[in-house]
C-alpha positions as CSV (number, residue, x, y, z in Angstrom):
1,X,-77.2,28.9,-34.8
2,X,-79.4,29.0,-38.0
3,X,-78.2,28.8,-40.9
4,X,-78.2,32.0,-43.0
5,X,-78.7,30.6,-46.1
6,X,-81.7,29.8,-47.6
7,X,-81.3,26.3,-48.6
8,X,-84.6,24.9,-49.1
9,X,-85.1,27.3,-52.0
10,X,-82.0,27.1,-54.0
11,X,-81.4,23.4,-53.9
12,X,-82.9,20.1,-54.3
13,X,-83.6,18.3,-51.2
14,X,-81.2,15.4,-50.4
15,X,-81.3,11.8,-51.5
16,X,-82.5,9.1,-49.4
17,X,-80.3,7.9,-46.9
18,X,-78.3,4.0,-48.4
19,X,-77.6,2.6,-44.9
20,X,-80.1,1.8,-42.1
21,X,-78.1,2.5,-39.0
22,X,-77.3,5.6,-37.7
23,X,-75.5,7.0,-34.7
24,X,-77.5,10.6,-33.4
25,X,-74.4,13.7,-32.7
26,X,-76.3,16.5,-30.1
27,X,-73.7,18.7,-29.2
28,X,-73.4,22.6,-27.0
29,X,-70.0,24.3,-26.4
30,X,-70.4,25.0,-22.6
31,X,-71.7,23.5,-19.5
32,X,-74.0,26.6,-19.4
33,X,-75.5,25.7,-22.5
34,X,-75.7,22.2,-21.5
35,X,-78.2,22.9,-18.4
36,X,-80.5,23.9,-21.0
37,X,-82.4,22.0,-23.6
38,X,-80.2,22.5,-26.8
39,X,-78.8,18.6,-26.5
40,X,-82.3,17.4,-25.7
41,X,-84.3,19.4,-28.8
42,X,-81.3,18.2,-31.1
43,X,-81.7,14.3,-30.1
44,X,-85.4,14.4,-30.3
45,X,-85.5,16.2,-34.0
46,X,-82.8,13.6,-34.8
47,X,-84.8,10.8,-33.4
48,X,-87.9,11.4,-35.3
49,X,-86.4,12.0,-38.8
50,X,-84.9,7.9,-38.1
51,X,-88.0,6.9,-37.2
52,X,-89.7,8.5,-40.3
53,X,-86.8,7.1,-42.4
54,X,-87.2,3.5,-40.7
55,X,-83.9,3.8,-39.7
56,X,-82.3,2.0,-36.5
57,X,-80.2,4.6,-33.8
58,X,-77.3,2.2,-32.5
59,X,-75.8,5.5,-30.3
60,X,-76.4,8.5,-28.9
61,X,-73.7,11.1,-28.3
62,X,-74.6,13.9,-26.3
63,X,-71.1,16.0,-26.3
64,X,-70.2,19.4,-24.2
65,X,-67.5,20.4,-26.3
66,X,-65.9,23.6,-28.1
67,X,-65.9,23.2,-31.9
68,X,-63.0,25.7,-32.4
69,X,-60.6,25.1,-29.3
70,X,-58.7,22.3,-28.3
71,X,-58.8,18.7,-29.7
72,X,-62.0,17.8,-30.2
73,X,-61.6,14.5,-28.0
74,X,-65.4,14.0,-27.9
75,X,-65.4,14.3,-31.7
76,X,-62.7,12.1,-32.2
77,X,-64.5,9.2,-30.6
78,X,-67.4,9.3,-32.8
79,X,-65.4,9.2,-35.7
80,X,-63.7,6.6,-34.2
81,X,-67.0,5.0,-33.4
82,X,-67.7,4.7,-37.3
83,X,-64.4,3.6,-38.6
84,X,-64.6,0.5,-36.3
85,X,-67.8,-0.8,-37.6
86,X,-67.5,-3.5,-40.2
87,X,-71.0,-1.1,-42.2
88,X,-71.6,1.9,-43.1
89,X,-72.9,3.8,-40.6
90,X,-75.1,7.0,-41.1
91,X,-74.4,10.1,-38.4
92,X,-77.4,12.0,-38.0
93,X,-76.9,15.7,-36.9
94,X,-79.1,19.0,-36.2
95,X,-77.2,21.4,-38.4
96,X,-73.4,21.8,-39.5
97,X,-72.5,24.1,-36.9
98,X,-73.3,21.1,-34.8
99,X,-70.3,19.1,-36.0
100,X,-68.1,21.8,-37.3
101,X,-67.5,25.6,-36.9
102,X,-63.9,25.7,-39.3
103,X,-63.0,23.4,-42.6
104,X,-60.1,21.3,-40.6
105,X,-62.4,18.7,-40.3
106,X,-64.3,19.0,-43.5
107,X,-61.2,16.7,-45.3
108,X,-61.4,13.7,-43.1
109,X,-65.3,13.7,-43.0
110,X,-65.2,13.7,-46.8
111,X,-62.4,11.2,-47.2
112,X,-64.4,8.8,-45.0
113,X,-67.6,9.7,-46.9
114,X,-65.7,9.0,-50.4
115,X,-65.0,5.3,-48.9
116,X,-68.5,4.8,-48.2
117,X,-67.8,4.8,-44.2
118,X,-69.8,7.3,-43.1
119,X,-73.1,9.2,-44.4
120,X,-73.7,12.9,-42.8
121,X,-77.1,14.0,-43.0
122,X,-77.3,17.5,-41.7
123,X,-81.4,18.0,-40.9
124,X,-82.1,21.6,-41.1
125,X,-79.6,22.2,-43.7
126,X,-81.8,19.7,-45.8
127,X,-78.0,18.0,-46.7
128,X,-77.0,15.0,-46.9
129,X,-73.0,13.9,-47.4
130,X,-72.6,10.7,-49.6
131,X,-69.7,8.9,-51.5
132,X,-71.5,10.2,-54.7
133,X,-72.2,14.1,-53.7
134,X,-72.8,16.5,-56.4
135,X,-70.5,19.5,-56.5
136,X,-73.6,21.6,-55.6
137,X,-74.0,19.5,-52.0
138,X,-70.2,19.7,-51.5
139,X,-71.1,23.8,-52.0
140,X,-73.9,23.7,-50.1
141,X,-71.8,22.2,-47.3
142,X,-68.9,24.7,-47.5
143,X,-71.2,27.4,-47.7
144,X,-72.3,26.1,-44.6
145,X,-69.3,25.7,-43.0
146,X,-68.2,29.1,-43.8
147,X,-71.3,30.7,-42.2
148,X,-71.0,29.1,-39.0
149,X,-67.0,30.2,-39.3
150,X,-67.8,33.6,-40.1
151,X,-70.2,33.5,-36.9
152,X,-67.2,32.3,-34.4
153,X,-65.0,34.9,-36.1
154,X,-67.7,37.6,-35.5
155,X,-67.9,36.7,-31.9
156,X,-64.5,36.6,-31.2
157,X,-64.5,40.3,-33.0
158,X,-67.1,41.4,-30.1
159,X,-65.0,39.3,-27.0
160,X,-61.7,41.2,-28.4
161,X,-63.7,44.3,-28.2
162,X,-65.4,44.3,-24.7
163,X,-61.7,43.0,-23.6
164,X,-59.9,46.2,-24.7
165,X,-62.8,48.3,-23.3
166,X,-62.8,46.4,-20.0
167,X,-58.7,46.4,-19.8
168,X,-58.5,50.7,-20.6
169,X,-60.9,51.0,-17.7
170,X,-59.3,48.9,-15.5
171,X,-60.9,45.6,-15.0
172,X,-59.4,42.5,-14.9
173,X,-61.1,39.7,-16.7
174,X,-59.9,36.1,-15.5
175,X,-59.3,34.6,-12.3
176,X,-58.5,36.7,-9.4
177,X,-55.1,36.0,-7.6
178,X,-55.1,34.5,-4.2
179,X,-55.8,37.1,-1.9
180,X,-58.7,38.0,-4.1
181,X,-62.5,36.6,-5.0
182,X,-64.1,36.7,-7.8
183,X,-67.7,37.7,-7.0
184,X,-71.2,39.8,-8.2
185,X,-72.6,42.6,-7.6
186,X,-76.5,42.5,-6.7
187,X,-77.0,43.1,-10.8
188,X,-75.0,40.2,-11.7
189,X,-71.8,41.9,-13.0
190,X,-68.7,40.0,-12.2
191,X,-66.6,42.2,-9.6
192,X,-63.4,41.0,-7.4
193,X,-63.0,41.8,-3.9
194,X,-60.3,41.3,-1.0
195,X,-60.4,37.5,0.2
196,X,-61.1,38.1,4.0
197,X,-59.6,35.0,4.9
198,X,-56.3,35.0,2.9
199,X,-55.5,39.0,2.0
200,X,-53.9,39.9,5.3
201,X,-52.2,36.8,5.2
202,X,-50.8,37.7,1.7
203,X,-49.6,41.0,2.5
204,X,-48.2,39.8,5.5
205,X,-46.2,37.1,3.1
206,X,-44.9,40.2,1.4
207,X,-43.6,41.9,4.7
208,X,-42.2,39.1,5.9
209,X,-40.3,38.0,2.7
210,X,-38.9,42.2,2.4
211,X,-37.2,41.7,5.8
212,X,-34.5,39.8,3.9
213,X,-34.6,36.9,6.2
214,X,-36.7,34.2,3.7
215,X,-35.5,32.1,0.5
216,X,-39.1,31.4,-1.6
217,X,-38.9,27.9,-0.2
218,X,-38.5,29.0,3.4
219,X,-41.5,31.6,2.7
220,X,-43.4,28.7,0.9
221,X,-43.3,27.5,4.4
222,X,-43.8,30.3,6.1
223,X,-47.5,30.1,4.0
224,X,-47.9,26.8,5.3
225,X,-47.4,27.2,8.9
226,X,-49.5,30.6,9.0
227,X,-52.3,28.5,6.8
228,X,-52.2,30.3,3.5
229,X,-53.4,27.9,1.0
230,X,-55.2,27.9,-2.4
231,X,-58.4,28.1,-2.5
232,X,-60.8,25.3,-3.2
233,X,-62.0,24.4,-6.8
234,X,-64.6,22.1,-8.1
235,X,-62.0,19.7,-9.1
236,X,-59.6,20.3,-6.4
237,X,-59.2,20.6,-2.7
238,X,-57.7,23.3,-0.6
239,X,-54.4,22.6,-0.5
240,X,-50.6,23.8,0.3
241,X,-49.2,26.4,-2.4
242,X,-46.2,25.1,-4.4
243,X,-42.8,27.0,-4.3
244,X,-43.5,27.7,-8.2
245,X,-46.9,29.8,-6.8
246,X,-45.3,31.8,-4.1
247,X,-42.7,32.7,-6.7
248,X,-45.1,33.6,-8.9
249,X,-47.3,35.7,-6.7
250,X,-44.0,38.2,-5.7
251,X,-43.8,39.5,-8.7
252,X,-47.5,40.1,-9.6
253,X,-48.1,43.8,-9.8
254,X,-51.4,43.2,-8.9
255,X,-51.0,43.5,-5.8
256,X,-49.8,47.2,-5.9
257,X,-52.4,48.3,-8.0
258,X,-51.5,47.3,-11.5
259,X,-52.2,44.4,-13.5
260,X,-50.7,43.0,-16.8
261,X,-52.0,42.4,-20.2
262,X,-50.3,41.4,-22.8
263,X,-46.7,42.5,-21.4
264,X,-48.8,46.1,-20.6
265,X,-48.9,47.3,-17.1
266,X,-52.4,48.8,-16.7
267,X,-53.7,50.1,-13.3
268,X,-56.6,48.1,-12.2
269,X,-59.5,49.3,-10.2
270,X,-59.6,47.5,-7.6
271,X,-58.2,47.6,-3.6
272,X,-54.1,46.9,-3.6
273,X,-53.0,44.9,-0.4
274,X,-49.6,46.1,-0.5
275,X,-47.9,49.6,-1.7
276,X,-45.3,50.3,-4.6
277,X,-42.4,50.7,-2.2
278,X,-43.0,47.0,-0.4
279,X,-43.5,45.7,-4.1
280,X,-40.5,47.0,-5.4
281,X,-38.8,45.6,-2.0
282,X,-39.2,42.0,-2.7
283,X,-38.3,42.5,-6.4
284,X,-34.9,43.5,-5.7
285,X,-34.3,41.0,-3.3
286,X,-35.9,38.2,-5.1
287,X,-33.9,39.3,-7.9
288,X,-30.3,39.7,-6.0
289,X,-30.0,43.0,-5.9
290,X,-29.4,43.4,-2.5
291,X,-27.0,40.9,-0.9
292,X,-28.1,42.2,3.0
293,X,-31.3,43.5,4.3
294,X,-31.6,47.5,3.8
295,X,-33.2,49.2,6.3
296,X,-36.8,49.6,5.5
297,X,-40.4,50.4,6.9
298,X,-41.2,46.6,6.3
299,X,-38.0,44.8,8.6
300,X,-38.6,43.5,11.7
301,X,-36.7,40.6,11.8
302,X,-32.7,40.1,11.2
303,X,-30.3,37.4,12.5
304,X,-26.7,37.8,12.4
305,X,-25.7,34.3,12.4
306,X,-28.0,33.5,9.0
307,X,-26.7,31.1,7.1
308,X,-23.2,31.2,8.9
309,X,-23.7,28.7,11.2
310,X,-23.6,24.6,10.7
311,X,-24.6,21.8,12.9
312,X,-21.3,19.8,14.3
313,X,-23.6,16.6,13.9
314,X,-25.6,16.5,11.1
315,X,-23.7,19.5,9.0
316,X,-27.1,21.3,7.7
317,X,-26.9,25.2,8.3
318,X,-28.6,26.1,11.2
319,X,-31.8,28.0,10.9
320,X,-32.3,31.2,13.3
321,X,-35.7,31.6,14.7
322,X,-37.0,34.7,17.4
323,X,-38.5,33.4,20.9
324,X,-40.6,35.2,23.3
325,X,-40.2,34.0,27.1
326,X,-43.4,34.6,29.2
327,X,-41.7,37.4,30.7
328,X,-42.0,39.1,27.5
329,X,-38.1,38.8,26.6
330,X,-37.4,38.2,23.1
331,X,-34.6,35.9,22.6
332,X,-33.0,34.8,18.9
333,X,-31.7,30.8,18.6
334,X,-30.1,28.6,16.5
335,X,-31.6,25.7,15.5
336,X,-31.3,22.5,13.6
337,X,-33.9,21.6,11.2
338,X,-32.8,17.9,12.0
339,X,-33.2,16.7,8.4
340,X,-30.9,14.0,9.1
341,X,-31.7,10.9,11.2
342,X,-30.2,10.5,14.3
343,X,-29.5,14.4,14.9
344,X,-29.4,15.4,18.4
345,X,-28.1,18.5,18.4
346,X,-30.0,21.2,20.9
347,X,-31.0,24.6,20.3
348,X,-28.7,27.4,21.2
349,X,-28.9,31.1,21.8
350,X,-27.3,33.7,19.4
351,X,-26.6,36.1,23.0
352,X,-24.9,32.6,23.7
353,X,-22.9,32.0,20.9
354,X,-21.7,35.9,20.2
355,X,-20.4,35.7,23.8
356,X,-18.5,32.7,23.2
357,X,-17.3,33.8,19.6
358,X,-15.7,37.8,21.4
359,X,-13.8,35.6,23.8
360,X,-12.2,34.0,21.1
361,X,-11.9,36.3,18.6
362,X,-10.0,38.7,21.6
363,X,-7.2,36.9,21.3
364,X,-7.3,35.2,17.5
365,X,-8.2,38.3,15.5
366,X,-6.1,40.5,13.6
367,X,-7.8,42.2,10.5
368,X,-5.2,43.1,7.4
369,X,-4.7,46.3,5.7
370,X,-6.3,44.2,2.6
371,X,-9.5,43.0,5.3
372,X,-9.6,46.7,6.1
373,X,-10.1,48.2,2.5
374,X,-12.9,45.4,1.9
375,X,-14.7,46.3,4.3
376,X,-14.8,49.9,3.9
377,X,-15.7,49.4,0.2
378,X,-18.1,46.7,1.3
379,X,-20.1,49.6,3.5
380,X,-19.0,51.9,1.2
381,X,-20.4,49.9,-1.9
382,X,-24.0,49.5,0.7
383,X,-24.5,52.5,1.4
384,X,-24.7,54.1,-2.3
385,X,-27.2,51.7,-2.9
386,X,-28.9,52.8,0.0
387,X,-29.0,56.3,-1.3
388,X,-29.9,54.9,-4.3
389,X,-32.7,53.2,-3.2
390,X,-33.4,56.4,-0.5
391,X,-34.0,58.6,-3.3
392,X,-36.0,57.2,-5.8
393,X,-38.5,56.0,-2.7
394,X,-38.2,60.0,-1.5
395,X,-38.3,61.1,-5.1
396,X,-41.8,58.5,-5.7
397,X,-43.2,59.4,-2.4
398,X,-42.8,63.2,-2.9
399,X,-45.0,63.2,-6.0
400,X,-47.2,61.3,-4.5
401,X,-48.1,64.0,-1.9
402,X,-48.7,66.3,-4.6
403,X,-50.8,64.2,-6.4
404,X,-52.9,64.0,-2.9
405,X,-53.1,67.7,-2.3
406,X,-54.1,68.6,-5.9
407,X,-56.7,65.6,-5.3
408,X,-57.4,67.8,-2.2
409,X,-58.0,70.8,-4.1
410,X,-60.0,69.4,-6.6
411,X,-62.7,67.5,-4.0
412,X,-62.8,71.5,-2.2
413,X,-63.6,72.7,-6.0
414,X,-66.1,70.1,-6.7
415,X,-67.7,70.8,-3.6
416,X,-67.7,74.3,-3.9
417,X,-69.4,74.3,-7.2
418,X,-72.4,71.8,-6.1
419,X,-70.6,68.7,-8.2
420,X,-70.8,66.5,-5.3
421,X,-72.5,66.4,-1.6
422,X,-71.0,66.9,1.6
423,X,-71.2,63.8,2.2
424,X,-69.2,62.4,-0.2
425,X,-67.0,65.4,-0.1
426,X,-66.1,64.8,3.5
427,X,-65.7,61.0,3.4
428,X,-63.0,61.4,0.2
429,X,-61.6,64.5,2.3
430,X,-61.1,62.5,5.0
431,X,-59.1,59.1,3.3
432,X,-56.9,61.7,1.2
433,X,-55.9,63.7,4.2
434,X,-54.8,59.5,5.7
435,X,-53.1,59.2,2.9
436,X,-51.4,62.2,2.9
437,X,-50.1,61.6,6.2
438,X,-48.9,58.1,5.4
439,X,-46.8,59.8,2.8
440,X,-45.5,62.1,5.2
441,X,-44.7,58.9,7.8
442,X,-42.5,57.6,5.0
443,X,-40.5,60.3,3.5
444,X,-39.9,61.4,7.0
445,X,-38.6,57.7,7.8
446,X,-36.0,57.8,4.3
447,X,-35.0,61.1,5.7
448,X,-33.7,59.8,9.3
449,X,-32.3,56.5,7.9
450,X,-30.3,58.7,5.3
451,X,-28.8,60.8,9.0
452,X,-27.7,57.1,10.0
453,X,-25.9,56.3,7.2
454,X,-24.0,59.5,7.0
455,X,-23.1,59.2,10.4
456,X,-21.9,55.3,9.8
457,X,-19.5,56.8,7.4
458,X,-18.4,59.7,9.8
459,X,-16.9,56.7,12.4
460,X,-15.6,54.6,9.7
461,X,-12.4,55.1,10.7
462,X,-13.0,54.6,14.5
463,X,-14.1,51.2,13.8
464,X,-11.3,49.7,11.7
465,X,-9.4,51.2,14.9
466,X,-10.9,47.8,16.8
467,X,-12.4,45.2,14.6
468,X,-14.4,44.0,17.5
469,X,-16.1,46.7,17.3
470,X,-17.9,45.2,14.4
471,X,-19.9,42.8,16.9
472,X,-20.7,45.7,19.2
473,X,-22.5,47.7,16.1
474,X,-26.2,48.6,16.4
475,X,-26.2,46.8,12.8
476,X,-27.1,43.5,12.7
477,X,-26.4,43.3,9.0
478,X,-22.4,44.9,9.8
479,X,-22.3,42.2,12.3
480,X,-23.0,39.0,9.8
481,X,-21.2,40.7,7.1
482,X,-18.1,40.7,9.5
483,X,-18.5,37.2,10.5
484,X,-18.7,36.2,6.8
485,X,-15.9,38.1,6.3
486,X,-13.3,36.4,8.5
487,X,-14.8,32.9,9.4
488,X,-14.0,29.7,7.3
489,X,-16.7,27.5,8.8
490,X,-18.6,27.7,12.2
491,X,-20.1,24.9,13.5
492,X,-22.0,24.5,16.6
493,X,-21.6,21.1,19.1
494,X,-24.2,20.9,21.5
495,X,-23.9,24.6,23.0
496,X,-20.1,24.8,22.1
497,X,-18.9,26.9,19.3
498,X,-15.9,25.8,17.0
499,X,-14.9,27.4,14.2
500,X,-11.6,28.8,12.1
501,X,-10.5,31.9,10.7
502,X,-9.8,32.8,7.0
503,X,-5.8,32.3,6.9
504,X,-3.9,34.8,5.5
505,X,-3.1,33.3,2.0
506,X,-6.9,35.1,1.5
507,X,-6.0,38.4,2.9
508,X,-7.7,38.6,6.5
């Protein structure tokens, strides 16, 4: 930067320099600058003033480094450079905004200049830093200091600004999340677009984990075994995604359409990969707020035996897992992750095991009065969440097909009045009228899952008639919650089920 002030004019020119060795300090804030020739004009300007001045360059320091972020490592070693020597030692630099932008270094430059360490000479300030300074050099040199401050400050103003602007119309301005690339258009400007490779893998992480049927570490392996990974960096590899990551990435809005600045949710303008209804999903289950899988547009897979089951052997909770034979038969099993050594326990199916546990329970199981009530408030309690949840997804989904036909209206309008081509007209005509539909496809979904539940309620009373009957449900979320209810540990042995009841001291 050059220096705004007019030195050459208002002040002497400096002093001869009182020691004959000198180390040269080139330095440019960014890599970017660095492929340029800013370091190698600033060594060679410095290198011919020693040579004029006859005086000897022990060491060259050529730094990429930010003069007003972080701790100045590179500047640090120069310093410490100079104190080591047993002489004073001269540093030689291009201008003041080469060593400093702010004052916090100006006091221990000047304290090691006042004990006759260290001599600056600053060339095109025409400056030189001594022991025995005047007061008008030491103004000179804040002066300086405060010009190339008053610079960084000015260009921080204009980053701020183009920030904002950029944020209010929707563009996100740092590294896109996985799923995403951060690209250019043919004119150079910085655009993201959908990762080809890793988006439909994302979303499909986001299905999965809605089903209910994944912890974030189980889905952290989920990502591994479907190869989701991060993408490569200049200082890293491609590698696995941490736990911490996948966490993370569920509850980024940004992949509904939002993204957040400063603690502001602001819609950004480019493609989602999932909707608001999936997003909201995983929150409340990554959150707790639902204790079973609800029935949704995004489940596919449920296991009644989750986390209910342990291996006789090793003692680890068995893990359920879905099958398909060659026939095309789906099957669900139970299996042992085999964490411990020496674990031979086999895989067994959950038809298996169910027909083994309603033999058993035939003759063992007798529900109380007290097992009864819980478990009418337990459905009870689920479905007014369910209704909950049903209506603020039919109440969201609703407005959302009005927004689409007053989108509708407005293309017809625009076309009608010349604003746009027919072209155009037709191809936005066309994705509103999909969208629309979609809408339709899920409030008309909400609307048939709400006649379910009503009707579950209707033949409450028939089912505490026979609490087998709880096994025989449709459900597969009444059925675990049953088996929670009344089982104090289930473990398999081979194929061979034991387990024992609750006793009656609890109620059931």
């Amino acid at each position: 930067m050059e220096n705004i002030f007019n030195t050459n004019n208002l002040f002497a020119q400096p002093s001869g320099p009182t020691a004959k060795e000198a180390v040269i300090f080139a330095r440019v804030s960014s890599r970017e600058q660095a492929r340029g020739q800013s370091t190698t004009a600033q060594i060679m300007n410095c290198q011919q003033y020693c040579d004029s001045m006859g005086i000897k360059v022990i060491k060259i320091f050529n730094i990429t480094e930010s003069s007003t972020r972080g701790e100045r490592k590179r500047f640090k070693e120069v310093l410490e450079f100079v104190k080591a020597r047993k002489s004073k030692t001269l540093i030689i630099a291009d201008c003041v905004d080469r060593i400093q932008r702010s004052f916090k270094e100006t006091v221990e430059l000047k304290d090691l200049a006042e004990k006759s360490v260290l001599e600056i000479h600053f060339l095109r300030d025409c400056l030189t830093i001594t022991d025995h300074s005047t007061s008008s050099e030491q103004l000179r040199w804040n002066m300086s200091v405060l010009a190339a401050q008053a610079y960084v400050d000015s260009l921080r103003d204009n980053v701020n600004r183009s920030m904002q602007t950029n944020w209010s119309n929707g563009l996100w301005q740092s590294f896109a999340p996985l799923g995403y690339l951060n690209d250019e258009d043919e004119k150079q400007n910085a655009i993201i677009t959908l990762d080809p490779v890793r988006a439909p893998l994302v979303k499909k992480m986001f299905e999965e984990y809605a089903t209910g049927q994944y912890s974030v570490k189980s889905i952290a392996k989920w990502a591994h075994d479907n190869g989701l990974t991060l993408r490569k960096t200049p200082t890293k590899p491609e590698r696995d995604i941490p736990t911490s990551t996948i966490h993370t990435m569920l509850q980024n809005p940004f992949y509904y359409g939002y993204m957040v600045v400063k603690g502001i949710r602001i819609k950004h303008i480019y493609p989602p990969l999932i909707d608001e209804i999936l997003f909201e999903r995983v929150q409340d289950i990554l959150h707790g707020r639902c204790k079973l899988p609800a029935k949704s547009v995004y489940r596919e897979k449920q296991f009644m035996f989750r986390g209910i089951v342990k291996c006789a052997h090793c003692g680890h909770t068995m893990t359920p897992e879905k099958h398909r034979k060659a026939n095309g038969k789906e099957y669900s099993y139970l299996r042992c992750s085999h964490i411990a050594e020496g674990c031979s326990q086999k895989p067994i199916r959950e038809d298996e095991l169910l027909s083994q546990l309603e033999q058993e329970l035939t003759v063992n199981c007798k529900l109380s009065d007290k097992a009864l009530t819980y478990i009418r408030n337990l459905v009870q309690n689920d479905l007014e969440k369910e209704n909950q949840f049903k209506l603020g997804t039919e109440k969201y989904v609703l407005k959302r097909i009005t927004e689409l036909k007053a989108r509708k209206q407005r293309l017809t309008t625009a076309w009608a009045d010349g604003d746009i081509d027919k072209e155009s007209y037709e191809e936005a005509k066309k994705s509103t009228e999909q969208e629309i539909q979609e809408q339709e496809k899920i409030y008309n979904m909400y609307l048939e899952t709400g006649t379910n539940i009503l009707e579950t309620m209707d033949n409450i009373e028939k089912i505490f008639e026979n609490p087998l009957f709880f096994l025989k449900s449709s459900q597969i979320e009444v059925r675990s919650a049953f088996l929670r209810l009344i089982f104090a540990n289930c473990y398999v042995d081979n194929k061979k089920a034991r387990f024992s009841l609750k006793n009656k001291k609890s109620g059931f």
